[in-house]
N, C-alpha and C positions, 0 to 999 in steps of 0.2 A: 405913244402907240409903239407896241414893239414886234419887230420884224422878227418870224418866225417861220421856220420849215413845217411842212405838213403834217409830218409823224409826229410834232407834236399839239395838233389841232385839240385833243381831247383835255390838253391842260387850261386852255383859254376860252371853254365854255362861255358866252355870256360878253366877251373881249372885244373889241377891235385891237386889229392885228394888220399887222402888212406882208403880204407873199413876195415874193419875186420865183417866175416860170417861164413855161410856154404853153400855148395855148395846144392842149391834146384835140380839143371838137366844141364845137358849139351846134346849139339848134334853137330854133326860133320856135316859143308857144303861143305866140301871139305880139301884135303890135308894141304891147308894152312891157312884155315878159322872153326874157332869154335866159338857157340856160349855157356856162362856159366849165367845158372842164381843163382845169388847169393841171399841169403836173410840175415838181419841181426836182426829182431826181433822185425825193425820198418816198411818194407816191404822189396821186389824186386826188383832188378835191370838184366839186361841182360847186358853181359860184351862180348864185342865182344875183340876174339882172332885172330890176323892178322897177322901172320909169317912174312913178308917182313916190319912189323913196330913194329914187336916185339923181334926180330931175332931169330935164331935157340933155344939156349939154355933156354929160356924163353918161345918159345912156345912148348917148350917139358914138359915143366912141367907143364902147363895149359895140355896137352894131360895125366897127371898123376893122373888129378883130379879124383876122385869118389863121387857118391852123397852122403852129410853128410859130407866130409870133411872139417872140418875147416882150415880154412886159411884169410891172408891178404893178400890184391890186393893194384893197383896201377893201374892210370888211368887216363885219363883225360873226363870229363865228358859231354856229347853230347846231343841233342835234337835226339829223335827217329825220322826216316826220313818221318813215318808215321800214328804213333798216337801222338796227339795234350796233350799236358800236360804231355807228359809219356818221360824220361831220357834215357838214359844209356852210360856204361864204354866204352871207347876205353883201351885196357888192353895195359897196359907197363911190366909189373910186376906182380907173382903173389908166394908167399910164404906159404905153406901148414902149418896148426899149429899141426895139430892128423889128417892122415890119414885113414878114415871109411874103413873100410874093409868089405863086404858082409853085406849090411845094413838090415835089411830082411824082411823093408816093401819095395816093389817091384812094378813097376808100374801095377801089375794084380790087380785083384779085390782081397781084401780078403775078408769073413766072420767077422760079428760082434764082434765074440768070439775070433780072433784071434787076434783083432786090438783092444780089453780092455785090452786084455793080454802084449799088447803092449804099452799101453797106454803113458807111460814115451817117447815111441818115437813117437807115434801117435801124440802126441800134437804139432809137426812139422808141419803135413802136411800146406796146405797151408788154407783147410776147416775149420781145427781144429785152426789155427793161429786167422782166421777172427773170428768164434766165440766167442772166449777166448777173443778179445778185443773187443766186441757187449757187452760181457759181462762185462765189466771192462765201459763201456760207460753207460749201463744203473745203476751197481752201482752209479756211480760217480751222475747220473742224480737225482737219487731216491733221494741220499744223497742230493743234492745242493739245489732240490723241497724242500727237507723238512724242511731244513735252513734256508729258504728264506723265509718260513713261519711262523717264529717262534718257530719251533720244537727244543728239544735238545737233543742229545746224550747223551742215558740212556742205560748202557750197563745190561744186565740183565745176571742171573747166569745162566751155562748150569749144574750144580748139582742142583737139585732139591729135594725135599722130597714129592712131589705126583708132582698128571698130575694136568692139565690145562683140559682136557677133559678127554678124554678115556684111561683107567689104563690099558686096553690091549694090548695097542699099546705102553708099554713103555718098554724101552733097561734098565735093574735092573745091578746095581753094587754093588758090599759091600763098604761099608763105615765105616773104622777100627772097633770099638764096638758098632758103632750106629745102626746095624743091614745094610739096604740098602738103596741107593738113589737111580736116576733115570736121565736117558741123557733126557735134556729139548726137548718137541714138540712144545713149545712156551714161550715168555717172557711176554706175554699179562700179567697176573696178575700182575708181579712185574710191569709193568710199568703202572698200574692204581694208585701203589702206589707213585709213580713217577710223575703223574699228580699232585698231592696235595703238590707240592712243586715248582714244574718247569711250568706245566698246559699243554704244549704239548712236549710229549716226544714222542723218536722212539728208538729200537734195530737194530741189525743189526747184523745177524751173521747165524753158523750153527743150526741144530734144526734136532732133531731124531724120526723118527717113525718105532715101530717095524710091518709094515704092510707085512702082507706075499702078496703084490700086485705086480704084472710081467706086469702090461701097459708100455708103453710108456713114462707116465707121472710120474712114483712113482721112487722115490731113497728111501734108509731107512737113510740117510743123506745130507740134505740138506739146500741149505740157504734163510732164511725169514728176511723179513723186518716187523715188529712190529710196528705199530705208535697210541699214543694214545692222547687223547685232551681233556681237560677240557671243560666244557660248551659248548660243541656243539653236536646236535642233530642230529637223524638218518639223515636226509635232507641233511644237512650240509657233512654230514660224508660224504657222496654217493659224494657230489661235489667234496671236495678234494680228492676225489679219481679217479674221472673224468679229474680234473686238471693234478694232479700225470702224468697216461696213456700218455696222451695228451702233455705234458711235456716231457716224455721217448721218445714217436714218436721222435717231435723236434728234439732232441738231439743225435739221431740216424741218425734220416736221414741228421745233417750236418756234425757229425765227423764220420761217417762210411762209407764215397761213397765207398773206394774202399773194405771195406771188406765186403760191402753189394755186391757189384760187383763180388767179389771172389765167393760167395756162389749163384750168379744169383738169386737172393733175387729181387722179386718186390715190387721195389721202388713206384709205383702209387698207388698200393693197401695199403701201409702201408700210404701214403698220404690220402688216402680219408680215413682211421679211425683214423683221424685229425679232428672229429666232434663231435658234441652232443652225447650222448650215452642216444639209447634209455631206459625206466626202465617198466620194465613188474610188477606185482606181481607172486609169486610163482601160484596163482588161471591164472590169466590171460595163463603163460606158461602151465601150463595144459592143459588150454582149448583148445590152440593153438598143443598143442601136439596130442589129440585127434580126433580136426579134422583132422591129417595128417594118422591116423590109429594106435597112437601107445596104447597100452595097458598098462593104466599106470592111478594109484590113484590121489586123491587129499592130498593124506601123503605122497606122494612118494619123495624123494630126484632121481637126474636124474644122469644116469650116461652118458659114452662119448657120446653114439650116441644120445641121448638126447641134450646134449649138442649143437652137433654138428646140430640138426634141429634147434635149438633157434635162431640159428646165421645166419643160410643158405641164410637168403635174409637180411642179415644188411654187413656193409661197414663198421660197429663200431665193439666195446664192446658190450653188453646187459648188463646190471642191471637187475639178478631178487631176488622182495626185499618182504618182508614181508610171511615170511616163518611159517609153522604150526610150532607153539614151541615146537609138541613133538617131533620133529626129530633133535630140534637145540639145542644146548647150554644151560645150567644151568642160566649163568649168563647175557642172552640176555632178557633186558627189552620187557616185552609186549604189543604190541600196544592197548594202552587206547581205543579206539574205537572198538575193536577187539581182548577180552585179548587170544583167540586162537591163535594167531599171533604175531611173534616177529619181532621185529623191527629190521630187518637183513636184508643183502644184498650179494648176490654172482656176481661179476663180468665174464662174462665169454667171453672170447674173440674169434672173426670172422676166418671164415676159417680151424674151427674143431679143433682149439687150447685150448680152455676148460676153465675152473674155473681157471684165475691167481690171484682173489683176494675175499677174506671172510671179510667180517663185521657188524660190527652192536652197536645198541645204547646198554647202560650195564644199568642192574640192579641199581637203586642207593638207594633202600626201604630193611632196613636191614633184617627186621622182611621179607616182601617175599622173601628174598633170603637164607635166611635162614630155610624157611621152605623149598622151592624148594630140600637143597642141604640135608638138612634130609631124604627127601621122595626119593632120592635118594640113602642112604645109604653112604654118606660122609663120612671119618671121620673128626668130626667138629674140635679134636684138632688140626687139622694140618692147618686149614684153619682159624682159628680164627684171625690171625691176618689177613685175605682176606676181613672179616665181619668188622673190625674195621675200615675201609677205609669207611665203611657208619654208624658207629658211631660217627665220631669226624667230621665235615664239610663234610660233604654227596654233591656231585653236579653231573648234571648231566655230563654225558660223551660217547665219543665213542672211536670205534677204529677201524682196520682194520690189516689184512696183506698181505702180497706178496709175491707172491714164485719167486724169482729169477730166476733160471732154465728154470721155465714155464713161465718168460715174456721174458726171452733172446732167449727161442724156438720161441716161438712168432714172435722176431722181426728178427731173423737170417733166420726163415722158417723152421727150424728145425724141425722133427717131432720126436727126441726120445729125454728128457732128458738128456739122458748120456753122450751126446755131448756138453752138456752145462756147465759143471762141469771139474776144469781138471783132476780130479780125482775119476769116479764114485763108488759111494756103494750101490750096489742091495743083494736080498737078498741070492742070488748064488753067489757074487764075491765082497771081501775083499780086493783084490791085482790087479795091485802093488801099 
């Protein structure tokens, strides 16, 4: 008899097989009839228990099970009599490994608070299961995109000796006699350095911001994808990032049917933002904002409900690109035509999901960028080796990034972060 994983029930039609799980739910159809659904961490199975083909002392211990229970079963394995593609056990056998005792998430509702607190066992359920692997799918994808294209795997440091952007939003550590460093918001710098060797590189990891933000959207821990290119221009940039999205769909909607199905996740709608993605400028979204009645500048950066208009009548992503430089980035190149204007782009995707990607073309003129990071108040020692990157072969380049979290909310339907992560950190909760 051979010991086998669930995903592949559909090979041993006919088989006796052996599982090893834990027990998802059982229910009793009568005296001599139960049904158990097991799970084993590649999906579900329902295991029917049958007294007169299991006999007494075997289906008494199938009636011992509790949810949680680990154990190994025995079986021989069936076509459902009436869903098309979906398996299950007829039980011979079934052998407890740790019996759960008072599990104590509970089939009632609980509270948010109660189920972070829980989290170590929350990531069982069956919501938290399909996620977790939405998310493990669009890693995989992100990564394959980026390989296929040339990219390389450029790991960047999360100590850091300053920000990437804003010094106020950083997590400070001491660092033996050096005085302090700083938990990384970004790898972008290092991996411009990274371009001038390899030409397109990407990171790929966690990334910290000390933001006191309570949306839906914010972690003070979480994971970014980093990707940066040699000689290629805002234009450009905005495509492969178009491609990227568009790629993620793909790769979701083949290897996820059924944990898109777990989460009743519409599949047709994530189909039709399988297209072009329109691109506004930062002016154009405005204008379009204030015919709708909102009150709101031609400097203003947008927050969710903004967002959320931008989108309300597309089926895509939006692109909006070419942003007033005084709200953007130090080191985002100016659009020549428009030196008001930096040659940027926010991704923000349909269905009130928001901002899941930032970019933009980079400064490659030392002397501007150096004046820029003056008038700012830099300090220049720490960043001289940032300037040198447009002293020695200067080219142009871009980049962008991604927040994980908010493209797996995205694709799972998801509307808090904290389900996207299996471990979340907000700015109230560290544990477990």
């Amino acid at each position: 008899m051979q010991t086998i994983q669930i995903y592949q029930l559909k090979d041993f039609v006919g088989q006796e097989v052996k599982l090893r799980g834990w027990v998802r739910n059982w229910r009793k159809q009568s005296s001599k009839l139960r049904f158990v659904v097991l799970r084993d961490g590649t999906g579900e199975v329902q295991c029917v228990a049958h007294k007169p083909d299991m006999g007494e002392e075997a289906f008494e211990a199938v009636k011992a099970l509790s949810i949680e229970t680990s154990l190994e079963v025995w079986g021989t394995v069936g076509r459902h009599p009436r869903r098309e593609g979906v398996f299950e056990i007829a039980l011979k056998r079934v052998v407890p490994m740790q019996v759960a005792v008072d599990y104590p998430i509970g089939k009632k509702e609980h509270g948010p608070d109660f189920l972070l607190g829980q989290r170590h066992l929350w990531l069982r359920s069956s919501r938290q299961w399909a996620q977790l692997r939405i998310r493990h799918t669009v890693y995989s994808a992100i990564e394959g995109f980026l390989n296929g294209q040339g990219f390389i795997r450029f790991d960047s440091p999360i100590l850091t000796p300053s920000s990437c952007e804003d010094t106020t939003t950083l997590f400070e550590v001491p660092y033996f006699d050096m005085g302090s460093a700083y938990l990384s918001q970004s790898g972008q710098l290092y991996l411009e350095a990274g371009i001038m060797s390899l030409r397109r590189v990407y990171d790929f990891g966690p990334v910290f911001r000390a933001e006191k933000s309570k949306t839906r959207k914010h972690l003070t821990e979480f994971w970014m994808m980093d990707a940066e290119a040699a000689f290629v221009e805002h234009e450009e940039n905005m495509q492969i990032q178009e491609d990227l999205i568009r790629h993620i769909i793909r790769t979701v909607l083949e290897r996820c049917a059924t944990e898109l199905e777990t989460l009743e996740r519409d599949t047709d709608t994530l189909r039709r933002a399988d297209a072009p993605f329109p691109r506004w400028t930062h002016r154009q979204a405005i204008d379009y904002l204030k015919s709708k009645g909102c009150d709101i500048d031609y400097s203003d950066d947008f927050g969710a409900a903004e967002e959320e208009m931008l989108t309300a009548e597309s089926d895509t992503p939006v692109f909006i690109e070419r942003w007033p430089a005084e709200i953007k980035a130090f080191y985002m190149r100016r659009d020549p035509e428009s030196p008001g204007l930096a040659l940027c782009s926010d991704l923000l995707a349909p269905e009130g999901f928001g901002e899941i990607i930032g970019g933009s073309e980079r400064e490659t003129d030392h002397d501007e960028l150096q004046s820029r990071m003056k008038s700012l108040g830099m300090p220049m020692d720490e960043y001289q080796w940032y300037l040198d990157l447009r002293k020695y072969g200067s080219v142009p380049h871009s980049g962008f990034g991604i927040g994980l979290e908010r493209t797996v909310g995205w694709m799972a339907g998801s509307r808090h972060v904290r389900e996207c992560i299996p471990f979340p950190r907000m700015i109230s909760r560290v544990t477990p």
